[in-house]
N, C-alpha and C positions, 0 to 999 in steps of 0.2 A: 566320572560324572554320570549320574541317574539318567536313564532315558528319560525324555518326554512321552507323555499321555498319546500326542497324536503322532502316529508314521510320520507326517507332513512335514509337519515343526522336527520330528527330531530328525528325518535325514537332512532337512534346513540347516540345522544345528550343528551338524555332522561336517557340512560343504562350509559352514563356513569357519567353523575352527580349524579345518583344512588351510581353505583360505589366508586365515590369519597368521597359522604358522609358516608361510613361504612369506609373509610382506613385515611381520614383528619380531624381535625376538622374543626366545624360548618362553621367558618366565612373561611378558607382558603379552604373548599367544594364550598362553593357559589362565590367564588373567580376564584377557578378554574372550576365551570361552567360556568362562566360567560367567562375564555377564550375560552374555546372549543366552544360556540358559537361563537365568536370573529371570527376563526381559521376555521370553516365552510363555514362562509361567504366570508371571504379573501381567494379567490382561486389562489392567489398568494401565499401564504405560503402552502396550499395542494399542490401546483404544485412542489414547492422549494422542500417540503420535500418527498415527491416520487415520482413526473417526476425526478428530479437531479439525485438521487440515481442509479433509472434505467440506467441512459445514461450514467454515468460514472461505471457501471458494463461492458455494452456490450462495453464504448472506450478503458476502462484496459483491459479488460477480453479479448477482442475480435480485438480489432484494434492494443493494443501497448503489443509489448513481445522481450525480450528480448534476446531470444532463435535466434541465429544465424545459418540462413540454405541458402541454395544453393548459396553462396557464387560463384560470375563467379572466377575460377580460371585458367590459363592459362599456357601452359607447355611448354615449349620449349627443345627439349630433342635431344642431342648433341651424345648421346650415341648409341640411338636405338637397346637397344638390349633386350631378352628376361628377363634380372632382370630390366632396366628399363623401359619396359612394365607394369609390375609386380606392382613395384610404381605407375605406373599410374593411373593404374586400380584400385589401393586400394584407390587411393583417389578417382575418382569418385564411386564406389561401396559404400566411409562411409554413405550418403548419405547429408555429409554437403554441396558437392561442385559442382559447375557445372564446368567440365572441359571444354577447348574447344583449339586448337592448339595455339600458338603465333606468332605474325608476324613477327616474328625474332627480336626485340627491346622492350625487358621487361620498358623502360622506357615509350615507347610511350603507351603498353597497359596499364598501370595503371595509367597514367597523360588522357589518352583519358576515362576514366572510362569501357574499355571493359574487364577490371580486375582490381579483387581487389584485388591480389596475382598474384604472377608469379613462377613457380618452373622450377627452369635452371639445368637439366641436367646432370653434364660435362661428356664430351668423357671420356671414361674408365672407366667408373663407374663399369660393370660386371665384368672385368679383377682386380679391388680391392676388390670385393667378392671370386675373386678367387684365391685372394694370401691371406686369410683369414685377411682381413682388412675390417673396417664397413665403407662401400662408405658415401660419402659425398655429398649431392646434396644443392643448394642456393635455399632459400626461400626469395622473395623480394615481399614487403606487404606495401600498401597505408598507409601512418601512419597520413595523414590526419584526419581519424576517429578514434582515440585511444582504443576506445572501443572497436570497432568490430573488430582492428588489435589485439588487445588482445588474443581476444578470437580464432581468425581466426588460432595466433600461436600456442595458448595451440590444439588448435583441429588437428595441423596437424603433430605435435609434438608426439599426439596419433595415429595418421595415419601412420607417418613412424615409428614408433615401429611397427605397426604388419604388413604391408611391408616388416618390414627386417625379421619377424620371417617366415612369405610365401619365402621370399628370401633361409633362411636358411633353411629351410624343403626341399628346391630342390635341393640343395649342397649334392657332396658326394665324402667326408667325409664332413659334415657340418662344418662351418665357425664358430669363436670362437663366443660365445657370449657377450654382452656387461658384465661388473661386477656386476651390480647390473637389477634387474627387477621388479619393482614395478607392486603389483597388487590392484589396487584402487576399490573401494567398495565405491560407499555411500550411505549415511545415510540419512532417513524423507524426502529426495525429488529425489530419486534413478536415475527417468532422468531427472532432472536439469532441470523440467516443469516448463519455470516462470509465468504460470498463480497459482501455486501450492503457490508461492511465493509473485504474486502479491493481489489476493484474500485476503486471511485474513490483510494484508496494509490497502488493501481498506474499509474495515469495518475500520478501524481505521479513516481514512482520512473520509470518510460520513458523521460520529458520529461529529469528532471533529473540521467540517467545519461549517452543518449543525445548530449543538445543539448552536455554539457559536454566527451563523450570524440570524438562527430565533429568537432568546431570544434578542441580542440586536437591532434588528430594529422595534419588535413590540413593546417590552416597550419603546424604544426610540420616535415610533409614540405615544406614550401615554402622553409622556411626552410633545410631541407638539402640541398633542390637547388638554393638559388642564386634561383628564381625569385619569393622575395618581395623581396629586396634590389633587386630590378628592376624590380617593382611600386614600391615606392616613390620608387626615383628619378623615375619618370612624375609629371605635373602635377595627376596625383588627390591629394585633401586628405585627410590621416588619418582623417577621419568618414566621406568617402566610400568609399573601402578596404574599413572598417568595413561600411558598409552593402552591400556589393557583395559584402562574405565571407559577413554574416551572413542576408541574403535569404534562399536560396536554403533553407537551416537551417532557417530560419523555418517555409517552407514543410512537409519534411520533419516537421517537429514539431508542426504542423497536423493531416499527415495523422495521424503516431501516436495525435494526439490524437481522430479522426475515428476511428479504430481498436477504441481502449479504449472511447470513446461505442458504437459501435455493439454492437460485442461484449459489453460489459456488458448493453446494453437488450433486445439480441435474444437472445442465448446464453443470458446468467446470468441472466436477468430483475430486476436490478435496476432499482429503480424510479429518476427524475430528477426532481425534485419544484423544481428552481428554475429562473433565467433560464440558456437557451442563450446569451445578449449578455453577462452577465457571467461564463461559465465560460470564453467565448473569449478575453471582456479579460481573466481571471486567467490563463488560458492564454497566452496573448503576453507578458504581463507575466512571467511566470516562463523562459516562451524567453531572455526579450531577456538575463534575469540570469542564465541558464545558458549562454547562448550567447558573453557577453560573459566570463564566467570561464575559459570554452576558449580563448578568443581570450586572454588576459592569462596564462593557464596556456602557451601556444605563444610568446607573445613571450619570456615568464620562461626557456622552458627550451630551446624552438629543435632537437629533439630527440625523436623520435618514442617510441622507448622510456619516456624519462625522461618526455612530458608525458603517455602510456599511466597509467605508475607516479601521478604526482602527479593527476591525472582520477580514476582509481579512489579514492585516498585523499579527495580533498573531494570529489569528486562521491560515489560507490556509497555509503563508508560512513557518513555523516554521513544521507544522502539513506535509508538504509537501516533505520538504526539508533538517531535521534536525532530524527527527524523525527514522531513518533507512529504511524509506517508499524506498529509489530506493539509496540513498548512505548509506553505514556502515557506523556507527556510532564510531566503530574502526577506523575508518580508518581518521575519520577526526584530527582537529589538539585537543592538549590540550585545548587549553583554550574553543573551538567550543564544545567538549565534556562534561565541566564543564557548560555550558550553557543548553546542552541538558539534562543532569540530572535534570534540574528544569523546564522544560518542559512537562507536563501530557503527550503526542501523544508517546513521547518515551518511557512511562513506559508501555501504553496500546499495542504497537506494540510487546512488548515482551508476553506480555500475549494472545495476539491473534495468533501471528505465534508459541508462545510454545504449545498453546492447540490445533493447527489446525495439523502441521507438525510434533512435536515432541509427543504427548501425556504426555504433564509437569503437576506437581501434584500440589498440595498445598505446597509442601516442595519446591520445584524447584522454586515456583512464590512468592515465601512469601516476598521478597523484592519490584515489582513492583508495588503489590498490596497496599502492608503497603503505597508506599510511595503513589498513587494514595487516599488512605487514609486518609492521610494526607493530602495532598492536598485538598482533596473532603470537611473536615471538614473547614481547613484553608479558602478555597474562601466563604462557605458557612458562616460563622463568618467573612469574611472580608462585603459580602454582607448585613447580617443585622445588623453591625456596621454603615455600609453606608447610610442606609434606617432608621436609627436611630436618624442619622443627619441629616437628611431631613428634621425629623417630628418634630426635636427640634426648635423653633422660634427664 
């Protein structure tokens, strides 16, 4: 095997075809040093697999959250009196919103985008606190963005609840109270921090974009120059091939995964509340099924382009968009649901946000896992069936 260019890489190169040959055998050892050199050289695949990682930490992590704040909101207050002061005040003090007066026509500020909310008012509002009735004030809300009106009314929903309890604390005799008063508590992510939320996704999505689009466009380049056809005539056995492609990956997927761990705990301070032993076995176990779908995506297509194209399609979006990554998986329809059970991203999404956020055990994960499992074995047995056919004339 040719040295590498730099000292660095090639005593790297060195430690770990070492490595390899105490943990593989002989021929899938020399197999898989011979990618890591491959993988040195090609500084498009070092780039792929940690420049990418990096940049999609600081765009989740750092650019997109879904944490809704300073909301412009606008008031028009028909009342003006010392309880509806009171409300107003409470809503700019939560500190979700930015209040600012209305130009008397809640239609124009929210079609002009100078609000995204309007709260009206009406005259009498303090004289219905004073005949001990709970006033009533219009909340009208851009519904243009579904999302963020969502969320805009649950927050202010919790705004006039403790309004009316400042309300009633300056009555005397105090005003009835409503019937019931919910005191909410929650639970693994106490303020609803979605980097808390989106972090451990993201090791998910890294893993199962990455392991899927390096494995099928280098074998796939292999295949178009000729040089796996020649690999396989060799006296290595389709598992070993296997093991000697997909090592090296492994490792790469390690690091990503050492990556997202660190950078979440120390960066975003998200907290890790389970076993580091079982986030590495759910970590490997989702490589080996990401890694193995590259490899069967390369033999399928044998075509860089083309296995580029069909990576993006089962790996990104599926892994993206189906997996619980930013929609619940609840919440989608039945049959979208029964789709997503046979999808690895959404088994690994459970075991990543249960050991990050919940602290989940082995009892709690023993369904994800298993079926990751299976899976892991299944692609890995669909792949050197495939590589078996190859080799047949």
């Amino acid at each position: 095997m040719a040295e590498l260019k730099s000292p660095f890489l090639n005593s790297l190169a060195v430690s770990l075809g070492r490595f390899f040959a105490l943990i593989l055998p002989r021929r899938a050892a020399a197999i898989a040093n011979k990618e890591v050199h491959h993988i040195f050289r090609d500084p498009y695949t070092l780039g792929m697999s940690i420049g990418l990682p990096l940049m999609m930490l600081m765009l989740f992590g750092e650019a997109i959250s879904f944490d809704v704040k300073d909301v412009k909101v606008a008031v028009l207050d028909h009342d003006n009196s010392t309880d509806s002061r009171i409300l107003v005040s409470t809503i700019q003090g939560s500190g979700y919103f930015t209040v600012s007066p209305s130009h008397g026509k809640p239609e124009e500020d929210l079609s002009s985008e100078r609000a995204k909310a309007v709260v009206v008012i009406p005259a009498g509002f303090q004289k219905e606190v004073g005949r001990g009735e709970v006033p009533e004030a219009q909340l009208l809300i851009d519904g243009s963005d579904n999302a963020t009106a969502g969320v805009v009314a649950g927050y202010m929903a919790g705004v006039g609840g403790v309004a009316w309890d400042h309300i009633r604390a300056r009555e005397s005799p105090p005003a009835h109270a409503p019937p019931i008063n919910f005191v909410t508590q929650f639970l693994f992510n106490k303020e609803l921090n979605s980097r808390w939320f989106m972090i451990p996704g993201l090791l998910v999505i890294i893993i199962g974009l990455l392991a899927v689009l390096m494995t099928a466009l280098t074998v796939a380049r292999e295949w178009e120059n000729g040089s796996m056809e020649m690999l396989l005539t060799t006296p290595a056995r389709p598992l070993e091939i296997i093991l000697g492609k997909v090592a090296p990956y492994v490792g790469l997927g390690l690091l990503d995964v050492c990556m997202v761990y660190g950078a979440g705990r120390v960066i975003f301070q998200v907290p890790f509340r389970g076993s580091l032993l079982l986030l590495l076995f759910g970590s490997l176990l989702f490589l080996f099924v990401s890694l193995s779908q590259g490899l069967l995506i390369s033999v399928a297509t044998r075509n860089q382009q083309v296995a580029f194209q069909l990576s993006m399609m089962t790996g990104m979006l599926p892994t993206m968009l189906l997996s619980g990554f930013i929609f619940p998986v609840e919440s989608m329809p039945l049959g979208f649901r029964v789709i997503t059970s046979a999808l690895p991203p959404r088994w690994f999404m459970v075991v990543s946000r249960g050991l990050f956020l919940k602290g989940a055990g082995l009892i709690e994960l023993a369904l994800p896992l298993g079926v990751l499992s299976f899976m892991c074995f299944f692609l890995v047995f669909l792949a050197v069936k495939r590589f078996k056919t190859d080799l047949e004339p």
